[in-house]
DORODREN-919298 format. One record per residue (C-alpha): residue number from 1; residue in one letter; chain; y, z, x. Coordinates in Angstrom, 2 decimals, m for minus. Example, Ala and Ser with C-alpha at 12.3 -4.5 7.8 and 13.67 -1.06 7.14 Angstrom:
! DORODREN-919298
R	1	A	A	m4.50	7.80	12.30
R	2	S	A	m1.06	7.14	13.67
! end
This chain:
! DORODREN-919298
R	1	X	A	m12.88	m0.19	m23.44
R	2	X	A	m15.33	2.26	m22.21
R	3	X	A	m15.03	6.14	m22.53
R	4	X	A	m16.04	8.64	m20.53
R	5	X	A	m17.23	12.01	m21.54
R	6	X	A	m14.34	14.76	m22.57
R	7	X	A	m12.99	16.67	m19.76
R	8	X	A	m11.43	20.00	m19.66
R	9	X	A	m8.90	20.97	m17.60
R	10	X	A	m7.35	24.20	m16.74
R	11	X	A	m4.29	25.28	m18.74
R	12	X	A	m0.90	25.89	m17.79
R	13	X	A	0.26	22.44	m16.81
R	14	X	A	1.39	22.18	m20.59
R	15	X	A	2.40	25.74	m20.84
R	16	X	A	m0.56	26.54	m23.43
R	17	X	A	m2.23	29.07	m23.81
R	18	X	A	m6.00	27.85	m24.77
R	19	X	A	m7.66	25.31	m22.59
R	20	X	A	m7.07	21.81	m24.43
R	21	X	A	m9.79	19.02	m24.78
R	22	X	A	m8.72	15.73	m23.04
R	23	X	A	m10.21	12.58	m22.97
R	24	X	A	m11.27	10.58	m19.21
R	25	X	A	m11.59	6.66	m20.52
R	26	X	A	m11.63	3.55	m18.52
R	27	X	A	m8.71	0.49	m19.30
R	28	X	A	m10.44	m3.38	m18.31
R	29	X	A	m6.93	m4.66	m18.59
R	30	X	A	m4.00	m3.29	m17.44
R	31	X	A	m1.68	m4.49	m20.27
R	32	X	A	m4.16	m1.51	m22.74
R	33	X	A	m1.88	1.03	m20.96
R	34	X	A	1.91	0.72	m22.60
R	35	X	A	4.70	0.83	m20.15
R	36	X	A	6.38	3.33	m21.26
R	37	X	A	3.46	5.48	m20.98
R	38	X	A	2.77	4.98	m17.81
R	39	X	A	6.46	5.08	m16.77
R	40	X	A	5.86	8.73	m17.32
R	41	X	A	3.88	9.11	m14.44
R	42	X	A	5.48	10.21	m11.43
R	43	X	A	5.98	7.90	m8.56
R	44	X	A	5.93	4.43	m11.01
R	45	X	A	9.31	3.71	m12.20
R	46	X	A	12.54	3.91	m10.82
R	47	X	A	14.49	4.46	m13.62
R	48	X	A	13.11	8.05	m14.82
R	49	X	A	16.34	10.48	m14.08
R	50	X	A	14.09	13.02	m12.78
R	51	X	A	11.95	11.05	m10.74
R	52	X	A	12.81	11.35	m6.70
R	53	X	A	9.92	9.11	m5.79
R	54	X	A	9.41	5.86	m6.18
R	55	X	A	6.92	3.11	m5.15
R	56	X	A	6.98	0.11	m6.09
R	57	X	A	3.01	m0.96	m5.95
R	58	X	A	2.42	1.42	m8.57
R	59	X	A	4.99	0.24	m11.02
R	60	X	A	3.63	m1.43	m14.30
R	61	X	A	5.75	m4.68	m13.35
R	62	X	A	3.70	m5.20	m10.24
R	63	X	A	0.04	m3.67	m11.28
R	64	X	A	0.08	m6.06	m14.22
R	65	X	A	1.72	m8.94	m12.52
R	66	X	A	m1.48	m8.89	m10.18
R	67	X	A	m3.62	m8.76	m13.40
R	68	X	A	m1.47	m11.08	m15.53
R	69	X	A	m1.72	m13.97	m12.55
R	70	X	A	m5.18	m13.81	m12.20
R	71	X	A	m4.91	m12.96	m8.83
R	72	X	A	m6.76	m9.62	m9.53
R	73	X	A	m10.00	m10.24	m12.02
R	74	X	A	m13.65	m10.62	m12.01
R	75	X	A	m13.77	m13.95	m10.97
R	76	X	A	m11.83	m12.69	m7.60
R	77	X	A	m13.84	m9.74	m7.29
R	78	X	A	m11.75	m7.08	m8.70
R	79	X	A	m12.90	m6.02	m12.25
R	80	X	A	m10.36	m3.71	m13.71
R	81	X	A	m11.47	m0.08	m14.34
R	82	X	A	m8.97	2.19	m14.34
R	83	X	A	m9.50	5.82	m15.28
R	84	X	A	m6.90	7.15	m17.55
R	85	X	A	m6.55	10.79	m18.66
R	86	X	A	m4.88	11.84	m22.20
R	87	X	A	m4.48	14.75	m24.11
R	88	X	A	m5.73	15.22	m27.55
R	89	X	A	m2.44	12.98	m29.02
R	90	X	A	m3.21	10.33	m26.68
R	91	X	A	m0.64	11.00	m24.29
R	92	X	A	m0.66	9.91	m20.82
R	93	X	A	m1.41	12.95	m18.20
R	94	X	A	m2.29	10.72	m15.29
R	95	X	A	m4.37	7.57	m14.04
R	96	X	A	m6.24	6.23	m11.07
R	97	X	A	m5.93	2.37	m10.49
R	98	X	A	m9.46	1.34	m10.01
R	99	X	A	m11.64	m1.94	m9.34
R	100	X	A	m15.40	m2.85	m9.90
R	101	X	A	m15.42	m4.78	m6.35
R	102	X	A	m17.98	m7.21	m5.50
R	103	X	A	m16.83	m7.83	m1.44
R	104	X	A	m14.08	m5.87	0.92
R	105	X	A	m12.10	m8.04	1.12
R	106	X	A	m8.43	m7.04	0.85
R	107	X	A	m8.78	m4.12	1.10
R	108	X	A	m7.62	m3.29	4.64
R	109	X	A	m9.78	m0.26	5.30
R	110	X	A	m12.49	m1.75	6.67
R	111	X	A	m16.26	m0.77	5.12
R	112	X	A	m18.23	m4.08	6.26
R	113	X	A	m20.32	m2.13	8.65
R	114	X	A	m21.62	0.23	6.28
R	115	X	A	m22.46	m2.41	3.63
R	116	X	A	m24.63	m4.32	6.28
R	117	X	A	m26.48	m1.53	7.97
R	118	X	A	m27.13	m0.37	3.97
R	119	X	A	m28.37	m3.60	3.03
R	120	X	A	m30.42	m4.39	6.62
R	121	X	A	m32.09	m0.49	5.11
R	122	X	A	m32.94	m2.29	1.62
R	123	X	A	m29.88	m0.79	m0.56
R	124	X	A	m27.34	m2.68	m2.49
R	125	X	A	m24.29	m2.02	m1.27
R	126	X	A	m22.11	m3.94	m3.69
R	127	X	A	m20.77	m3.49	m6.65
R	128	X	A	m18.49	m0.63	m5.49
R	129	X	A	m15.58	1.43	m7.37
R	130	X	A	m12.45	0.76	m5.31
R	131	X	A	m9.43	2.81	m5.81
R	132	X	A	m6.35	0.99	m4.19
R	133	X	A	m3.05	m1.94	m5.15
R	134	X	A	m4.87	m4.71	m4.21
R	135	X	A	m3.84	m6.71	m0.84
R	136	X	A	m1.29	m4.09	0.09
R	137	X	A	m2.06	m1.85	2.67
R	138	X	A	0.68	0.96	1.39
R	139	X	A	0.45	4.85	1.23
R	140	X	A	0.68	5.86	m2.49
R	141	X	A	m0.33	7.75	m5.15
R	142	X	A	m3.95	7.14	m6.48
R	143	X	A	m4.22	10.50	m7.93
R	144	X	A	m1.07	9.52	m10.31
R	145	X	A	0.08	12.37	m12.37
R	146	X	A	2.63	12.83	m15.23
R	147	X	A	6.12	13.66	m14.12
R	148	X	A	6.89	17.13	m14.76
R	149	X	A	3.03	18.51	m15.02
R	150	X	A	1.18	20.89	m12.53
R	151	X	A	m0.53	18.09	m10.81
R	152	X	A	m3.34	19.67	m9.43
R	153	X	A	m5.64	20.12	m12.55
R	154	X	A	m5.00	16.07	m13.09
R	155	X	A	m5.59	15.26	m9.39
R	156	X	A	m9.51	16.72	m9.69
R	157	X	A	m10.23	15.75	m13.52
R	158	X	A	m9.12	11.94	m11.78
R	159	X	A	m11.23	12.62	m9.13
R	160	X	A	m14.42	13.86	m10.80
R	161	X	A	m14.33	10.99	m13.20
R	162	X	A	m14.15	8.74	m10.25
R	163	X	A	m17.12	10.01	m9.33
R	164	X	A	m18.92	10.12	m12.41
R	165	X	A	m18.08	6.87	m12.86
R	166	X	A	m19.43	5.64	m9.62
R	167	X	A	m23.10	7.15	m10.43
R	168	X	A	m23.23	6.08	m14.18
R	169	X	A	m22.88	2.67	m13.52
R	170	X	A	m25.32	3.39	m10.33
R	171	X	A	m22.73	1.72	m8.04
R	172	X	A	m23.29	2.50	m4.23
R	173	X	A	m19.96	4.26	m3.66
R	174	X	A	m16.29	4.45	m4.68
R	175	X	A	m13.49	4.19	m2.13
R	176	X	A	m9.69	5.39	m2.83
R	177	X	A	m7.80	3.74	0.13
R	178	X	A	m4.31	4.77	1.32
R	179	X	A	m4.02	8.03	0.08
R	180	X	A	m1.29	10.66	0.46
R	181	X	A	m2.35	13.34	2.17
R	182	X	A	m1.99	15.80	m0.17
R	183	X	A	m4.26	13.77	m2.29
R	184	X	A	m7.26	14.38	0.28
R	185	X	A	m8.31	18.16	m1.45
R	186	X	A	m9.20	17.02	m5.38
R	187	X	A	m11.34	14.00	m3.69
R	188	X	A	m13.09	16.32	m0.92
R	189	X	A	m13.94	18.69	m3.67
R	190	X	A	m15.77	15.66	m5.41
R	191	X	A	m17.86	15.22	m2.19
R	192	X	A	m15.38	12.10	m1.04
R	193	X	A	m15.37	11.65	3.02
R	194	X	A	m12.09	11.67	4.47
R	195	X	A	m11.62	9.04	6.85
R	196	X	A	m8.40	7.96	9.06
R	197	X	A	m6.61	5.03	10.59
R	198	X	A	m3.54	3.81	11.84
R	199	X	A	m0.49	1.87	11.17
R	200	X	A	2.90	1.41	12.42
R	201	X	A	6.33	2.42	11.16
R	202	X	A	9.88	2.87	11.76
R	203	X	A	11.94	5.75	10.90
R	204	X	A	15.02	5.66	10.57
R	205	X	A	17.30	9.26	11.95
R	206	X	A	19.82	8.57	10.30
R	207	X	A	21.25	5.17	12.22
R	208	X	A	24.45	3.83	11.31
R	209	X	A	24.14	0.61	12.88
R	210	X	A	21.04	m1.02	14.25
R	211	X	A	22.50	m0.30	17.97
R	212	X	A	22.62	3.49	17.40
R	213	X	A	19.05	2.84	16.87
R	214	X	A	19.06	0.40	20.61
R	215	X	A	21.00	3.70	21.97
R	216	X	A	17.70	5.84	21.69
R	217	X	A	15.62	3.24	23.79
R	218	X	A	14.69	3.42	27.37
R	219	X	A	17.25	0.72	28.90
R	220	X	A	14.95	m1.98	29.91
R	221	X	A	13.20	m2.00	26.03
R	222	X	A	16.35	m1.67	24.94
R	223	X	A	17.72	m4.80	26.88
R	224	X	A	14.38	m6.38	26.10
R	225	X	A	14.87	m6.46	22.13
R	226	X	A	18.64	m7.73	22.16
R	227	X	A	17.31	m11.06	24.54
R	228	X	A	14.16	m11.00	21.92
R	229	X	A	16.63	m11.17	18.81
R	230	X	A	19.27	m13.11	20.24
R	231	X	A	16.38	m15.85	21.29
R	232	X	A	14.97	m16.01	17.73
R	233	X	A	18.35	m16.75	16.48
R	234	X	A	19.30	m19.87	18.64
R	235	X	A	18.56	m23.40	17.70
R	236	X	A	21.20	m22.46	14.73
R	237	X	A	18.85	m20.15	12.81
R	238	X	A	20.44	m18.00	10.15
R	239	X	A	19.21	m14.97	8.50
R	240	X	A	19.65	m14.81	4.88
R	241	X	A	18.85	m11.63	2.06
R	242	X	A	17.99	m12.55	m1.14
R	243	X	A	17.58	m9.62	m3.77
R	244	X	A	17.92	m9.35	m7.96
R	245	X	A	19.39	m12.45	m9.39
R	246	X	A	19.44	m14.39	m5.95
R	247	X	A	15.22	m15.22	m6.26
R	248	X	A	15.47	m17.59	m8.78
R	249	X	A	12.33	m20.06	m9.01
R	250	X	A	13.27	m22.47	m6.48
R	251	X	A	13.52	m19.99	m4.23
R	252	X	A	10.05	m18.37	m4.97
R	253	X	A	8.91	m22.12	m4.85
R	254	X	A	10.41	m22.01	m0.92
R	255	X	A	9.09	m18.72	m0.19
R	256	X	A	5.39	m19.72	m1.76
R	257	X	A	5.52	m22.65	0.29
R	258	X	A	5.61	m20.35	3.35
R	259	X	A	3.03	m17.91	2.47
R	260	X	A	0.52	m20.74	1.26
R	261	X	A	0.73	m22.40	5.03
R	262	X	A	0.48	m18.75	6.96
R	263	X	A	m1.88	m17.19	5.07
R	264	X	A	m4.18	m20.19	4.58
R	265	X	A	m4.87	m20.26	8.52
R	266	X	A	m4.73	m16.71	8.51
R	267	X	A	m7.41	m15.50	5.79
R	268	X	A	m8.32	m19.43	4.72
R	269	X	A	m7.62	m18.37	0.65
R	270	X	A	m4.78	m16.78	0.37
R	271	X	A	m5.07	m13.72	m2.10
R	272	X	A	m2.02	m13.78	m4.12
R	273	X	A	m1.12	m17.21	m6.66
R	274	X	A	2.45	m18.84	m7.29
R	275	X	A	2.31	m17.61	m10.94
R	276	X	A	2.11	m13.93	m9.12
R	277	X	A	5.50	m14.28	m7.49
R	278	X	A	7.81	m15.78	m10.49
R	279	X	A	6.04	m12.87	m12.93
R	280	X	A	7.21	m9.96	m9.80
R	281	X	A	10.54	m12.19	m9.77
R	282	X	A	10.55	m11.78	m13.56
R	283	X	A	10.03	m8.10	m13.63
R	284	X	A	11.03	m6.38	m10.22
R	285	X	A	13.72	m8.55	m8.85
R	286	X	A	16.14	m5.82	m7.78
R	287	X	A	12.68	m4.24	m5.99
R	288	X	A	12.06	m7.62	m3.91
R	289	X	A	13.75	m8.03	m0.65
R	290	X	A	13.09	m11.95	0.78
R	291	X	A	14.25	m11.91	4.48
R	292	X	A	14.59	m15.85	5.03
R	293	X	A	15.43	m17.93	7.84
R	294	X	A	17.66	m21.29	7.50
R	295	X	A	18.10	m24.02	9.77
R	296	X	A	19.91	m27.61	9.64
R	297	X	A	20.46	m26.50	5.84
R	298	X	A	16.92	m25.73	4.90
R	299	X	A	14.68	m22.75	4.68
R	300	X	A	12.18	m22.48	7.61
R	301	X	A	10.56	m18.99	7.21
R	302	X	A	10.54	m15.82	5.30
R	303	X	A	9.47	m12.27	4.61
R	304	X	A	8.85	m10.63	1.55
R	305	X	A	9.61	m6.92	1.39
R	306	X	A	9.38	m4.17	m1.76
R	307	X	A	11.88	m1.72	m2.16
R	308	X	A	11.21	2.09	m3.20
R	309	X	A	13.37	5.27	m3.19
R	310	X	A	13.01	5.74	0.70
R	311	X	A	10.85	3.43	2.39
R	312	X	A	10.84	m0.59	2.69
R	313	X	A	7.51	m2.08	2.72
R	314	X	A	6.97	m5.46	4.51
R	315	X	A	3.75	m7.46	2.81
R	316	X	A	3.92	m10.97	3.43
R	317	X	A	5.64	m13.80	6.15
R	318	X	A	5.09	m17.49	6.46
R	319	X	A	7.04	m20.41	8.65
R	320	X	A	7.20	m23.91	8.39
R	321	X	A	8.49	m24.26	11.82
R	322	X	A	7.36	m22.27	15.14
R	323	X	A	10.35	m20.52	17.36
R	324	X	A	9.99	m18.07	19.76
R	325	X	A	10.18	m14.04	18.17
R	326	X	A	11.11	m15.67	15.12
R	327	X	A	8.46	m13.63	13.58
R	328	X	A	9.18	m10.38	15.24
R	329	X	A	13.14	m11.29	13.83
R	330	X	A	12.24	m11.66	10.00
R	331	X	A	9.65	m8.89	9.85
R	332	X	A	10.30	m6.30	11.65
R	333	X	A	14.12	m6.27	13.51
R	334	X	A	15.54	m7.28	9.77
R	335	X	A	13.78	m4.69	7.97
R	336	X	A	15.17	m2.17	10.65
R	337	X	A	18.67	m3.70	9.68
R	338	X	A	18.44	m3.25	6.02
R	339	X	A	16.63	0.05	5.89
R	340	X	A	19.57	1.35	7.90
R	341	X	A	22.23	m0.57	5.69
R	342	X	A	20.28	0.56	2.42
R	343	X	A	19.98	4.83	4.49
R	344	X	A	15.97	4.01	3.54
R	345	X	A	14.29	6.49	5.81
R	346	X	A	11.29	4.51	6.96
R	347	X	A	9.87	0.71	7.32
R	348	X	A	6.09	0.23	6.87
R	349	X	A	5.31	m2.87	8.19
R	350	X	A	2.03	m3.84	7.15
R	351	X	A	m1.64	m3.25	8.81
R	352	X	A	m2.24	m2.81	12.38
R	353	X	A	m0.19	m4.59	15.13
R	354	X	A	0.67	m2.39	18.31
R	355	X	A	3.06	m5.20	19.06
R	356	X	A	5.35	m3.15	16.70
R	357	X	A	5.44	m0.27	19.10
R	358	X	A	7.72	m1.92	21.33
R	359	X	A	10.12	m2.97	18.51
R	360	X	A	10.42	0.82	17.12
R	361	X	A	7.70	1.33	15.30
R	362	X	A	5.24	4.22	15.94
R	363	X	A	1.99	5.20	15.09
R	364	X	A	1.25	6.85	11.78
R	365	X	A	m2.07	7.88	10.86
R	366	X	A	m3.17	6.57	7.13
R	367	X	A	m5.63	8.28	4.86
R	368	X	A	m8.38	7.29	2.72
R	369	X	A	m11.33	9.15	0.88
R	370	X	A	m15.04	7.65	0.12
R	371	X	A	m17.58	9.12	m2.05
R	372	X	A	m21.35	7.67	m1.06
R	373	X	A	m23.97	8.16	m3.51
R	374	X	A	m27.10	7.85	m1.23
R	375	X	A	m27.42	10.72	0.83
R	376	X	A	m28.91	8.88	3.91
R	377	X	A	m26.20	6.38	3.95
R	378	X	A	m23.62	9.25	3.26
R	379	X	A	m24.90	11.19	6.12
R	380	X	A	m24.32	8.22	8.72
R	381	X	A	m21.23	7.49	7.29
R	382	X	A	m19.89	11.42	7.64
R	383	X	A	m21.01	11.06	11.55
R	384	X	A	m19.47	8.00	12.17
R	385	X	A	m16.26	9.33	10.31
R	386	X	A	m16.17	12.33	12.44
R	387	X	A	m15.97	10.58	15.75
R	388	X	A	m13.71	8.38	14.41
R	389	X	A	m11.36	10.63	13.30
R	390	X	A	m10.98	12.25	16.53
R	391	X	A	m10.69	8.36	18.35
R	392	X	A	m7.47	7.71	16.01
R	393	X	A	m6.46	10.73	16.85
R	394	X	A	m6.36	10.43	20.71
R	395	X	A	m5.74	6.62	20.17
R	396	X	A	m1.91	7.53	18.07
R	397	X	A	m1.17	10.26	21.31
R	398	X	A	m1.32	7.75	23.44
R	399	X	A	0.36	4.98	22.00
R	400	X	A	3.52	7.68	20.98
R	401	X	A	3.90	8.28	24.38
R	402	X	A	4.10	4.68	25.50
R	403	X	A	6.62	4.70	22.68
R	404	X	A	9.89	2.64	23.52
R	405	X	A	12.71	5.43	23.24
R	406	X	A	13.83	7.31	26.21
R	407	X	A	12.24	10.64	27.54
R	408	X	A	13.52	13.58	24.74
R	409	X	A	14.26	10.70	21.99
R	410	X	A	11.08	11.39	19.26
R	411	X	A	8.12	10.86	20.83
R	412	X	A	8.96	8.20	23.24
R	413	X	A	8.58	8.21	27.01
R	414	X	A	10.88	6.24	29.45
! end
C-alpha cells in the first residue's frame, strides 16, 4: 500500500478543539478497507439507521464484487487506487474510489479526443487517475464522507490528494466522472474543469398507478405508449420480477446468457464476467431488480436494475429473441412500473438515448470534474468545455420542451 503525505484538515467536524493530523493513503485492493469501516460512510450501506441516502454502486458488496471477479484489475485496465482518509486511530473519515486507467473505455464520459490531439502534440496521455464505479454511468458520491461529519473539510483533503496523486506519479490527468453537484466546489478548488452532459430520467410525482402517470401525457403520446406496451406483450410474452431470494444461480446463468449475446455485438467484450453476477447475487440480492421476459415457458430477455433509497438504476439488457418494443417494455415502461409500486422517486436509465424522451424520461444534465496537468492541453480542454457546456445546455431546453406530457404538466409541451 502506498501512503501519501499527512494532511491536515480544519477542525470542527470532530468537535475538537486543535487541528488533528490525518493520514491520505492509497488501498490497491479493495478488500484492505473493512466493511464495516466503510459502511460508515454516508451514502454506502443501507442498513445505517441514520443514513437517508443510499446507492447502491458505492456499497462494499458491489465495489469489491467488481474487484473480487476480476472484472476490474490491471490486466483490464483499471488498477485500484483508492484514496482513503483516517484520523490518527485509523478511523475511516472518507474515500474516493479511484483507478490507474490505461484506455477510456467504460467510462461513459467520453475523453478520446483529448487523448489523441495530446498524443498527435507528442504527450502521453495514458496512464490516467480515474475517479468513477466502473461501467456504470450513475450520479454518486466520489467525494464519500463519514456519516455524521462536516463533509466539507473531507470533500477538499479527497480532492487535493487526488491531485497530488495525479502529478507524483506524473500521470497526464485525473478524471472524477458522475459527480453530484455539490461535489463540483472541493474539485474546482483543486484546479479540476467542470464539464457537463446529459442523460435521461423519469420522475416519478407521486403516481399511484402507471396510468396516472399516461394521464399527464399529451393524448396522442399517451395513446402511442399503451399500443407500444401492449405490442411488446403479444406473442404470449410475460413480464416477470425477480428480487432477494428469487436470483438464485440458474437464474443469473439465464440472465448472463442475455447480457453475453447483447453486449458482445454491442461493445464486442463485454465488461462485466459471470463470476461478477453470482458474487452481487451473493451479497446485494434484495438491491438487484431482474425485469425478465418469458415466453412458451422459457426466459427470452431481461434487465438488470439496482435498487437505492429513492432512485432505480437500469445498467444492463440482453434478448435471445427480437420482438417489436420489447426493449423499450423491459427497460424503461417496467422500471416506471416498479419505481411507482416501490414510491422510488426517479428511474435513471442508463447513458444517452433521446428515444427515452418519448417514454417519460427527460433530460438531466450529469456532472463530472477533470484535473489536466499540462497547461497547454488544460487550456484547450477549458475552451472546449466552455462551449460545451453552454451546447448541453441549449441542447436539454430543447429536448424538455419536446417533452411528451401535455402543455402545464412539468416541462412538457403538447
Amino acid at each position: 500500500m502506498e501512503r501519501s503525505p499527512q494532511t491536515r484538515l480544519p477542525n470542527g467536524h470532530l468537535m475538537t478543539s486543535e487541528p488533528v493530523e490525518y493520514t491520505l493513503r492509497t488501498a490497491a485492493d479493495f478488500s484492505d478497507i473493512a466493511r464495516d469501516e466503510w459502511d460508515s460512510l454516508a451514502g454506502s450501506s443501507r442498513f445505517i439507521t441514520s443514513a437517508e441516502y443510499y446507492n447502491p454502486f458505492i456499497s462494499h458488496a458491489y465495489l469489491s464484487s467488481l474487484e473480487e471477479s476480476g472484472a476490474v484489475s490491471a490486466e483490464t485496465g483499471w488498477m485500484p487506487r483508492h484514496l482513503v482518509l483516517e484520523d490518527e486511530n485509523g478511523k475511516l473519515l472518507g474515500a474516493l474510489p479511484a483507478y490507474i486507467k490505461s484506455h477510456s473505455m467504460g467510462e461513459y464520459v467520453f475523453d478520446h479526443g483529448w487523448a489523441d490531439a495530446y498524443e498527435r502534440a507528442g504527450g502521453r496521455y495514458y496512464p490516467k487517475l480515474q475517479s468513477s464505479i466502473p461501467f456504470t454511468p450513475a450520479t454518486g458520491p466520489r467525494l464519500i464522507t463519514r456519516n455524521g461529519i462536516d463533509p466539507d473539510p473531507v470533500r477538499h483533503a479527497l480532492a487535493a490528494g487526488a491531485r497530488t496523486l495525479t502529478e507524483r506519479l506524473g500521470l497526464s490527468s485525473a478524471h472524477a466522472t458522475f459527480v453530484p453537484k455539490d461535489e463540483l466546489p472541493a474539485f474546482e478548488q483543486e484546479g479540476f474543469l467542470h464539464r457537463t452532459d446529459q442523460q435521461f430520467h423519469f420522475t416519478n410525482e407521486g403516481y399511484g398507478t402507471y396510468d396516472d402517470f399516461l394521464e399527464t401525457l399529451a393524448s396522442r403520446k399517451r395513446k402511442n405508449l399503451k399500443k407500444e406496451r401492449r405490442t411488446a406483450l403479444e406473442d404470449g410474452i410475460e413480464i416477470e420480477w425477480l428480487t432477494g431470494s428469487d436470483l438464485t444461480e440458474n437464474i443469473w446463468d439465464t440472465f448472463f446468457a442475455f447480457y453475453m449475446d447483447t453486449a458482445g455485438r454491442k461493445w464486442g467484450r463485454p465488461y462485466l464476467n459471470r463470476t461478477f453476477f453470482s458474487l452481487i447475487g451473493e451479497r446485494m440480492a434484495d438491491d438487484i431488480l431482474l425485469v425478465m421476459a418469458r415466453r412458451d415457458g422459457r426466459y427470452i430477455a431481461g434487465a438488470i436494475n439496482f435498487i437505492g433509497s429513492d432512485t432505480l438504476f437500469g445498467r444492463h439488457w440482453g434478448c435471445i429473441e427480437d420482438h417489436p418494443y420489447l426493449h423499450f417494455e423491459v427497460c424503461y415502461h417496467q422500471a416506471i412500473d416498479f419505481a411507482i409500486d416501490r414510491k422510488l422517486r426517479t428511474v435513471e436509465a442508463g447513458a444517452q438515448g433521446e428515444h427515452k424522451l418519448a417514454r417519460g424520461y427527460l433530460p438531466v444534465t450529469t456532472h463530472s470534474a477533470h484535473f489536466i496537468a499540462h497547461p497547454g492541453l488544460r487550456d484547450a480542454v477549458a475552451n472546449y468545455l466552455e462551449h460545451e457546456r453552454r451546447d448541453v445546455e441549449m441542447v436539454s431546453e430543447a429536448l424538455t420542451q419536446h417533452g411528451p406530457f401535455r402543455k402545464g404538466e412539468l416541462s412538457g409541451d403538447d
